[in-house]
N, C-alpha and C positions, 0 to 999 in steps of 0.2 A: 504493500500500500504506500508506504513511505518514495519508494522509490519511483512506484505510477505519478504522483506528487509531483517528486521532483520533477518526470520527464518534464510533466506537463507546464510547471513554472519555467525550464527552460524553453520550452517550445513557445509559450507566451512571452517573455522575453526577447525571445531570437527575433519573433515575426512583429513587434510590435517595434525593434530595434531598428531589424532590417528594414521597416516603410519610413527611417528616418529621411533616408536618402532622395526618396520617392516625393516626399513634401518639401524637402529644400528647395527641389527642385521647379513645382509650382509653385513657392513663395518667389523665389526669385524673379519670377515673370513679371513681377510686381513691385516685388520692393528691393532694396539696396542690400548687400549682403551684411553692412552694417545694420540694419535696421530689418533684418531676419533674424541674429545675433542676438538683440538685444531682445525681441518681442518673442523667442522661446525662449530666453532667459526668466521675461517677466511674467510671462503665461504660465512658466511653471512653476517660478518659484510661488505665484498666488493661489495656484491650484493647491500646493502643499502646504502652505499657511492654512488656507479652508479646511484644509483635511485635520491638521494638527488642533484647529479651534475646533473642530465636531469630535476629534475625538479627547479633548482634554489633555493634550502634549505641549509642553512648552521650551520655546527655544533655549540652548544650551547659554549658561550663563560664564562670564568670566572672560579675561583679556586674554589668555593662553587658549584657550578653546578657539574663540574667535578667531585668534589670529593662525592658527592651523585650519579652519576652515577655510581663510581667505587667500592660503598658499593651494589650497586641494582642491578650492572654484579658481582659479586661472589656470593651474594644469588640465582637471577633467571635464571644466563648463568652457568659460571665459576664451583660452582659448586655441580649443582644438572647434570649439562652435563656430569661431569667428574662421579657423582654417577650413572647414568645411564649405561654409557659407562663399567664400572667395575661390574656394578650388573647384565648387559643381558649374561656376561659370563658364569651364572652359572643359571639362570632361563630362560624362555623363556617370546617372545616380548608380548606377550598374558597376562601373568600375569603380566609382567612389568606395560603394561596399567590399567588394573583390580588396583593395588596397588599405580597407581598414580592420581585417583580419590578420595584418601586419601589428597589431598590436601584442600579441602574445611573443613576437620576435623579440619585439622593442625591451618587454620585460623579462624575459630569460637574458638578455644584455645586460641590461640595467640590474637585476635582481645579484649575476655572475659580477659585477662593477661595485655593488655596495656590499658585498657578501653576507646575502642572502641566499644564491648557490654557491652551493659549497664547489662543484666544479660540473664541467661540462664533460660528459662522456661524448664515445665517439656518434653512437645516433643524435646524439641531440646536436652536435658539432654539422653534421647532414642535414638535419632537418634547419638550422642556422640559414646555412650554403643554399639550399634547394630554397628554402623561402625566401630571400631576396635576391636568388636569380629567377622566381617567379616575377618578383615586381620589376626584374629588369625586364624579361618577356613582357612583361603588360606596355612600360614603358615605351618600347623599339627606339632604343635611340638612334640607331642605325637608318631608321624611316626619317621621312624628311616629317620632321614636327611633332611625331610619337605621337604617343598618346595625352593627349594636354598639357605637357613640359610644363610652368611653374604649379597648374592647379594643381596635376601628380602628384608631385611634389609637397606641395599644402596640404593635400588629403594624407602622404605618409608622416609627415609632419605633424597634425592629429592624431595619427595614430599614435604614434613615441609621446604625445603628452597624455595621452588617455595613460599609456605606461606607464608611466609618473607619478598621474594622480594617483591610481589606482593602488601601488606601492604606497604611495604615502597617506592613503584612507587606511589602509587593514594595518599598517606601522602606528597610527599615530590619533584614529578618530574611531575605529570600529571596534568594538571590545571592550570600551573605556565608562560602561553602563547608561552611556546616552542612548534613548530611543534611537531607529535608524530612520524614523518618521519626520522626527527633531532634526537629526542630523540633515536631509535630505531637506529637508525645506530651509535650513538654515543655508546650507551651500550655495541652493539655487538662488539664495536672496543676493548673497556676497559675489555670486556672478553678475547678478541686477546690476548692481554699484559698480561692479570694476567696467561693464560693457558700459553705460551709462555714459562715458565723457569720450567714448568714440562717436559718436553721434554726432557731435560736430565735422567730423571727416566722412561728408558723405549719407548723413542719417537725418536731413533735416530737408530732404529734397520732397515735394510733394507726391503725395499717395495719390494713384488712380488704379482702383483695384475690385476684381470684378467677385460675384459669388464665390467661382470655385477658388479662386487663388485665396480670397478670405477665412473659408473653408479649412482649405491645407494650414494655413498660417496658425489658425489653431488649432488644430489637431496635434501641426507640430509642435507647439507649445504643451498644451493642456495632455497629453498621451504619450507622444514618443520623445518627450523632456521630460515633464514632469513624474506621470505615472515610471516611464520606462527607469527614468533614476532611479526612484526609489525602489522600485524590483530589483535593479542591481545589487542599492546598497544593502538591502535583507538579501539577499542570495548569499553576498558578500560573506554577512554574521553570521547566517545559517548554515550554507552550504561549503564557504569556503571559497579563496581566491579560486583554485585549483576545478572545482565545480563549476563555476561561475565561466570560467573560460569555454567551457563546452559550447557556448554561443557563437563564438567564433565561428564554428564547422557552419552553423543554421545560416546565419547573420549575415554571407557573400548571395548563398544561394537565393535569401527571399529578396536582396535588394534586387540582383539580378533577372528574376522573375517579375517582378513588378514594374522595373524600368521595362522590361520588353513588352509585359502585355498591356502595361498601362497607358506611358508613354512610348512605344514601340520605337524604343533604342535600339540599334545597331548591336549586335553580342557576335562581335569577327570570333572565327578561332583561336587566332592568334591569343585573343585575351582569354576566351575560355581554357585554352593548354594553361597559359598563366594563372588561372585561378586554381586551377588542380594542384598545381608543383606549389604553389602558396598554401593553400590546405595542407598537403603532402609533408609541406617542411612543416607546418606547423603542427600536424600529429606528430612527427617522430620529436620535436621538443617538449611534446607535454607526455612523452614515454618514463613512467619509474622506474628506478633502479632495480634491477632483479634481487632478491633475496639472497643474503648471503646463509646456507646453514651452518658454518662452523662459525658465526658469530650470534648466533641467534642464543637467547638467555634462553635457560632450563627452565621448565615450566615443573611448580610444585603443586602438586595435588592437592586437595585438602583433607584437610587430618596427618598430611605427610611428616609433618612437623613431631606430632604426637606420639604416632606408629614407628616413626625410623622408614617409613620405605624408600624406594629409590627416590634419588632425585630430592631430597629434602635438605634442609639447612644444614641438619645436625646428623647426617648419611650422605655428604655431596657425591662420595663414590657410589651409592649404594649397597645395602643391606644384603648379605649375603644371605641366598637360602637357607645354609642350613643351620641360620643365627635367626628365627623367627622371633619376632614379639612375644612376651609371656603375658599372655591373657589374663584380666582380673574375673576375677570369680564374682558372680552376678551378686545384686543386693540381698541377703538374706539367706546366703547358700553360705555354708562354715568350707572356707577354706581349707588347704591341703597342711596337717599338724606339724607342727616346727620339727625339726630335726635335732633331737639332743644333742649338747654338746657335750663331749667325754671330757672328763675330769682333768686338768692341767692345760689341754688344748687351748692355743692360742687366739683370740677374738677377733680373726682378720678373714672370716670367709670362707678360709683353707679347707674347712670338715665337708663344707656344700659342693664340693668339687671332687671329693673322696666316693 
């Protein structure tokens, strides 16, 4: 049951994730990429304020709190949003997703960088290799013009700060007995304010903006910001960084989907090989270490301790057979009668062995 759950929170996730790409893409038709930045910022972070006042949650208090939330909204809000937002302009929402499964790259680096891995074996060294000579395949630099050249770029550029944040929420904001409800609607506020003073570059241009692009614009605010963060960050507490990646694999494929049937984007082969060998590398980095059995600690049985049998604290060699336990005589049953000791014999045992 637990794990039907899981699937299902992951597959909610993945696909609620993966149609971020999808709405960037019609907001842009309309508004500036600063001024898409800013309005899923503040779209979500108010949706989660509402949720925290209905459910009686309040934001975390104190200058230290604060100010680690205000480093982990410009890494995993502020601005990988603002790199998104500026890199679907020149690539499409399809590769956008394809290239932001480069995220788990980013933090197998970063994590082997601040040692957090302890080291890299040789699969994960492969899946390294193979995942960003997928996103040189997506790239073509060899083509005249590749695949979008700087937005590319900006979209892998998001990725390595999604890495970031992400490292520095479970180090330093997750676990620490703050709701993750709190913590989620507190981040998306401290994005508000950092996005907030770009809006003079480009964010103060007039709106002409039709149903559906209004639509998308909050959707993508109010769902695949708001709702979709806070699924992350309980995934996060619950399940685990390690869990929580699993989205990865979902999260290329549904962008991919939705840019083709929705907006019926272009999906050359060239980029689909590349999204494969980018999946590819990034299963053999999230591969554990095989078991080692001659380091594996001896499991004690219980009662082991009591009995002497193998395996026990006080028998680390274990008990020989034919040194059995001597069994107590139940409650109320007269034990086996002492064994006289002859006369002069000395009081050390010695007769019981005769």
């Amino acid at each position: 049951m637990d794990r039907g759950r899981t699937g299902v929170r992951i597959g909610v996730l993945a696909l609620l994730w993966g149609s971020t790409f999808l709405w960037i893409e019609v907001a842009l038709e309309a508004l500036t990429p600063v001024q898409v930045t800013f309005a899923r910022c503040l779209l979500g972070a108010v949706t989660l304020l509402a949720l925290c006042r209905l459910s009686g949650r309040r934001l975390p208090r104190g200058s230290a709190v604060w100010g680690r939330i205000v480093v982990a909204a410009f890494f995993c809000n502020a601005l990988p949003f603002a790199l998104f937002s500026f890199g679907q302009q020149s690539i499409d929402s399809g590769v956008a997703g394809v290239l932001n499964a480069t995220t788990p790259l980013w933090s197998l680096l970063l994590g082997t960088a601040v040692g957090t891995e302890r080291g890299l074996r040789p699969a994960r060294v492969v899946g390294l290799l193979l995942g960003f000579a997928g996103v040189v395949l997506i790239f073509a630099p060899w083509q005249a013009g590749g695949s979008g050249g700087w937005g590319a770029l900006a979209i892998v550029g998001a990725a390595a700060g999604y890495a970031v944040g992400f490292l520095f929420m479970s180090r330093h904001l997750v676990g620490k007995g703050i709701p993750t409800l709190a913590l989620s609607a507190a981040q998306l506020t401290a994005a508000t304010v950092l996005t907030a003073p770009t809006l003079a570059a480009g964010g103060l241009t007039p709106i002409e903006i039709t149903p559906r692009q209004l639509i998308a614009t909050v959707v993508l605010g109010v769902v695949a910001t708001g709702v979709t963060f806070h699924l992350t960050y309980r995934n996060i507490a619950a399940e685990g960084a390690t869990q929580t990646a699993t989205v990865g694999y979902l999260l290329p494929v549904v962008s991919v989907v939705l840019g083709a049937v929705v907006l019926h984007e272009d999906f050359s082969l060239r980029v689909a090989l590349g999204m494969a060998v980018v999946l590819t590398g990034v299963a053999l980095t999230r591969r554990s270490a095989p078991a080692d059995p001659s380091r594996a600690r001896r499991v004690t049985r219980p009662g082991a301790r009591r009995a002497g049998l193998p395996g026990s604290p006080r028998d680390p060699a274990g008990a020989r057979p034919e040194e059995p336990a001597r069994a107590r005589p139940p409650r109320g049953v007269p034990g086996p009668p002492p064994v006289p000791r002859r006369r002069g014999a000395p009081n050390d045992g010695s007769h019981a062995a005769r």
